[in-house]
C-alpha positions in Angstrom: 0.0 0.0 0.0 1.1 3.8 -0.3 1.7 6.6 2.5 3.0 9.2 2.9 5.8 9.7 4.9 9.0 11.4 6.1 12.6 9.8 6.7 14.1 12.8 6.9 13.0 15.9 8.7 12.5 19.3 6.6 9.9 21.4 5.2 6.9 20.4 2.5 9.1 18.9 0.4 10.2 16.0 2.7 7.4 14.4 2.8 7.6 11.4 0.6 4.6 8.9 -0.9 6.3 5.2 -0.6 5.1 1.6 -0.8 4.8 0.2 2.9 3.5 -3.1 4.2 -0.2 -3.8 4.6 -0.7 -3.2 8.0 -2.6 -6.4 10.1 -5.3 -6.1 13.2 -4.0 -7.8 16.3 -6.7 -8.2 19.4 -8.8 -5.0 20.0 -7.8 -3.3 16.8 -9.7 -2.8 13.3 -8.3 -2.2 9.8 -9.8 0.7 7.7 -9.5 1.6 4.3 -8.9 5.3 4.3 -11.6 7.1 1.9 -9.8 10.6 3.9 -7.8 12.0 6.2 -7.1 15.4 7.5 -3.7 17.4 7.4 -3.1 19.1 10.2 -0.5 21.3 11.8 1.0 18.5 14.5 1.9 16.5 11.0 3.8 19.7 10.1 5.7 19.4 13.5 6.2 15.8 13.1 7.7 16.4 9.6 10.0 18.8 11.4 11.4 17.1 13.6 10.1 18.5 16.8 9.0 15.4 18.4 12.0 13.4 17.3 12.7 9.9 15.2 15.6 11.2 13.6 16.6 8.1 11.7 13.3 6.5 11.7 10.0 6.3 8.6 7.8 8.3 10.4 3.9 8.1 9.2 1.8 11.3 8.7 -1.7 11.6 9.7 -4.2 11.5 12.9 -7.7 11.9 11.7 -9.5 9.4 9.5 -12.4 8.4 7.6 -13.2 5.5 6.0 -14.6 1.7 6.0 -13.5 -1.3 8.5 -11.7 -3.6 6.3 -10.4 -6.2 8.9 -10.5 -7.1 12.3 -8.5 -8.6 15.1 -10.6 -10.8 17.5 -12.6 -9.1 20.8 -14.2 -6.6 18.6 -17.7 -4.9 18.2 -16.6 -3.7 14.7 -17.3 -5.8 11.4 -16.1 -5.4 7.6 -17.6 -2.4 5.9 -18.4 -0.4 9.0 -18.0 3.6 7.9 -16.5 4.7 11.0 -13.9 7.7 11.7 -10.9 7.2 14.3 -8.3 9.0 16.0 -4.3 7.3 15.4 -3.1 8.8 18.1 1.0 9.1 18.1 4.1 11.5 17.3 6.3 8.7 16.2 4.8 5.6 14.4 5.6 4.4 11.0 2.3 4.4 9.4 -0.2 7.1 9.9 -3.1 7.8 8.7 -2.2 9.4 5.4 -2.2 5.7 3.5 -4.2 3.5 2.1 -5.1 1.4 5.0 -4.1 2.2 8.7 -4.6 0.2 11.9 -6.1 1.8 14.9 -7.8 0.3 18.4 -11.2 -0.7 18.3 -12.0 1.9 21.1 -10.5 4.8 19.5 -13.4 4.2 16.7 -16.9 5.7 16.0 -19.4 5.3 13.3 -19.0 7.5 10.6 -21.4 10.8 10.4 -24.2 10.0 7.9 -25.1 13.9 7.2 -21.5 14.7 5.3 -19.1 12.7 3.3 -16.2 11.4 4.3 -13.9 14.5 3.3 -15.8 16.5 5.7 -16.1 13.6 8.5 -12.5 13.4 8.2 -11.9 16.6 9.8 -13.7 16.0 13.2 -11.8 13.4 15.5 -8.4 15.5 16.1 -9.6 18.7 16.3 -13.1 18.5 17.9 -11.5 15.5 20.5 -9.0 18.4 21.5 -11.6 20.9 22.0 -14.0 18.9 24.0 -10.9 17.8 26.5 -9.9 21.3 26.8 -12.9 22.6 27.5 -13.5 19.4 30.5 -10.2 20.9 31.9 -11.4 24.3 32.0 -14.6 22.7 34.2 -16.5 26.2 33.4 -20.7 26.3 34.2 -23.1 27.6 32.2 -22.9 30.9 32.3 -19.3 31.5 32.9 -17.2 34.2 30.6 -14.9 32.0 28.1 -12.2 33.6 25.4 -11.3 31.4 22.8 -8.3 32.4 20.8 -8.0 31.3 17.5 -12.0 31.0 17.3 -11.8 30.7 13.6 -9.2 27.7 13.6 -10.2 24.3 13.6 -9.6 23.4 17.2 -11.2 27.3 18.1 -14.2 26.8 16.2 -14.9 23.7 17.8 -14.7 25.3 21.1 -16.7 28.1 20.5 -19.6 25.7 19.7 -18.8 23.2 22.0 -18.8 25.9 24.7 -21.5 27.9 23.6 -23.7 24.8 23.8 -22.9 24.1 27.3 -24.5 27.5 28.5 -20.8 29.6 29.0 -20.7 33.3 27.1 -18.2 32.8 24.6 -16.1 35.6 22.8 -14.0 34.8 20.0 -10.3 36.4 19.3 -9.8 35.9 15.5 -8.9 38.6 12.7 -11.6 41.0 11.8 -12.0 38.7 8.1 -13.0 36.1 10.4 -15.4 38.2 12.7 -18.9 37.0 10.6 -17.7 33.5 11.0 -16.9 33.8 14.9 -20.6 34.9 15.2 -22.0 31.9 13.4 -20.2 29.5 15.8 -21.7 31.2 18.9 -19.4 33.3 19.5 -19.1 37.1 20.4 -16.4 39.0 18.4 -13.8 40.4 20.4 -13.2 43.8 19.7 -9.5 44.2 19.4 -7.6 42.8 21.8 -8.6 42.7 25.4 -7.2 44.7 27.7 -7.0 43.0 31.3 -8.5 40.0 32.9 -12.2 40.2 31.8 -12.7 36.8 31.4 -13.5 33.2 33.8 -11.0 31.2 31.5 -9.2 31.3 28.5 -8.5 28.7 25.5 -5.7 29.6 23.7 -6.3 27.4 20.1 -3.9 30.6 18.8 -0.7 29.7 21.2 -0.4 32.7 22.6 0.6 32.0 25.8 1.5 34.5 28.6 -0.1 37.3 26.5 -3.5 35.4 26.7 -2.8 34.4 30.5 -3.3 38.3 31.3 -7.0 37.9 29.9 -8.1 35.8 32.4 -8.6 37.3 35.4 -7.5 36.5 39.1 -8.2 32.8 40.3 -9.4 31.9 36.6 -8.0 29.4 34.7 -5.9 29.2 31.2 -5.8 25.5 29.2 -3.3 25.4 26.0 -3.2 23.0 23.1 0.6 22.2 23.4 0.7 19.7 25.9 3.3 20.8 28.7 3.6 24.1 26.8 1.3 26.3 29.1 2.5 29.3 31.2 3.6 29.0 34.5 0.6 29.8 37.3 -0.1 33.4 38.2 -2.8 35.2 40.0 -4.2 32.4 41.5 -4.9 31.6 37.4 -5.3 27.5 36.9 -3.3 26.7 33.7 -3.1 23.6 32.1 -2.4 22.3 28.9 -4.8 19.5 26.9 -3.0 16.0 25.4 -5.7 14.7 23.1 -6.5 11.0 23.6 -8.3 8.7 21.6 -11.6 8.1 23.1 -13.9 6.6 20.5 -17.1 6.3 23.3 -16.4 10.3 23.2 -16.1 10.6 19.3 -19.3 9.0 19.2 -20.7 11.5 21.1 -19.1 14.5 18.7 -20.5 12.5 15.2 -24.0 12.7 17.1 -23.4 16.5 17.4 -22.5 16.7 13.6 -25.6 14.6 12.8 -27.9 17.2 15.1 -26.6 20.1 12.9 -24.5 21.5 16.0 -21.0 21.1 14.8 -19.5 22.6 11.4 -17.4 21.2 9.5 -14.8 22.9 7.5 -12.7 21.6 4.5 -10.3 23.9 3.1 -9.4 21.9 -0.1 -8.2 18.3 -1.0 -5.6 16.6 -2.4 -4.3 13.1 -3.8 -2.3 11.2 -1.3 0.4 11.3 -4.0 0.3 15.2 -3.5 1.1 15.4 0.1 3.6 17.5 0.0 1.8 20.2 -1.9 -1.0 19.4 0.5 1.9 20.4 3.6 3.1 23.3 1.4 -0.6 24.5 1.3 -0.6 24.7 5.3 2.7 25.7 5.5 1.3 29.3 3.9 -1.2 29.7 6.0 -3.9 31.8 6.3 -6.4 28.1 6.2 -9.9 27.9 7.0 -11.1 24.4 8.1 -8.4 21.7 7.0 -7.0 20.4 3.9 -7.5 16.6 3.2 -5.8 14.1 1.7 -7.8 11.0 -0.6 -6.2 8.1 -1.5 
């Protein structure tokens, strides 16, 4: 089968499409057939370097949509299930960006039937990691929330995640963005704040100690770099979210998509044999939703 890959760290154009060896099920694991899968920008970090394998064939990809093609025994899945799935891992030889990939069983949900695979490709990474965030910030309903990066994948998410829980939700994104913010649920920030107005702070733009300052005393801050939040001040909580598969929790997201109550956002797609233009394409920035990769 072909995936796309990296065995040596660099920009774009180091990431290669090669021939690797169809992948098999043990216990507790499923195969799918990949119909999509998202490109997002922890596979532009991998493909970096920055969480290490020098030396190895390191696979691309987290998010995928497809069919369950094989199974290993102790499993509720069967062939031709359309499911979706996080792979979670920095360093593993396969990802998801191949023709086949082999996951756990309970990293797996059924597939949305209200959008095609393309678009159902985009949910499990980013809408996993703003459903955890948003559990560490443990806000009520009607609490003040600031979402950074509201117009991202991983901020839009939150915004509607948030907003559905009951918490008043403002949206930091560029003016551009500022009709889009609204449809999620969100309130437009206007400009930049100036001083701790808010209960808690999600920070989907990685800004860090400048976006610590919004929250106000005995709040609480939760990144999207795990270990990469600033240190505790004014009594502020901070934390940082490491997305885990949880396919129970997925489920619950594809029911959300179903119900109309999560957007889904695909900012163009390419052949799996045109990853790297799909990488340059996010290495330029300036993406709304996320680009995908077919096979």
């Amino acid at each position: 089968m072909r995936a796309a890959v990296v065995r040596s760290f660099g920009g774009p154009e180091s990431v290669e499409v090669v021939e690797s060896e169809l992948p098999e099920p043990a216990a507790r694991q499923v195969r799918i057939k990949v119909a999509a899968a998202a490109v997002n920008p922890v596979d532009a970090g991998v493909r970096a370097g920055a969480f290490g394998g020098a030396g190895k064939q390191i696979g691309l990809g987290w998010d995928v949509a497809g069919t369950v093609d094989a199974t290993g025994v102790a499993t509720a899945w069967s062939p031709g299930d359309r499911v979706v799935a996080l792979d979670h891992g920095m360093v593993k030889a396969v990802g998801t960006h191949a023709e086949y990939v082999v996951v756990d069983a309970d990293a797996v949900a059924t597939a949305p039937t209200t959008v095609d695979a393309v678009h159902a490709a985009t949910l499990p990474l980013n809408a996993l990691t703003a459903a955890q965030a948003l559990d560490l910030l443990e806000l009520e309903e009607g609490r003040s929330l600031l979402v950074t990066g509201a117009a991202g994948a991983v901020g839009g998410f939150a915004v509607q995640l948030a907003a559905r829980r009951g918490v008043a939700v403002t949206g930091l994104a560029r003016a551009a963005d500022e009709d889009l913010v609204r449809s999620l649920g969100a309130t437009p920030a206007a400009g930049e704040p100036s001083g701790g107005d808010f209960d808690a702070v999600l920070d989907a733009a990685v800004l860090g100690e400048r976006a610590l300052r919004w929250v106000r005393d005995g709040g609480a801050y939760v990144g999207v770099i795990p270990q990469a939040q600033p240190a505790p001040a004014r009594g502020v909580r901070t934390s940082a979210v490491e997305v885990a598969a949880d396919g129970a929790r997925l489920a619950e997201l594809v029911r959300l998509v179903d119900e109309g109550a999560l957007t889904l956002r695909v900012a163009g797609t390419y052949a799996l044999d045109d990853a790297a233009e799909a990488h340059a394409r996010l290495a330029g920035g300036g993406v709304r939703g996320r680009i995908v990769l077919v096979p």
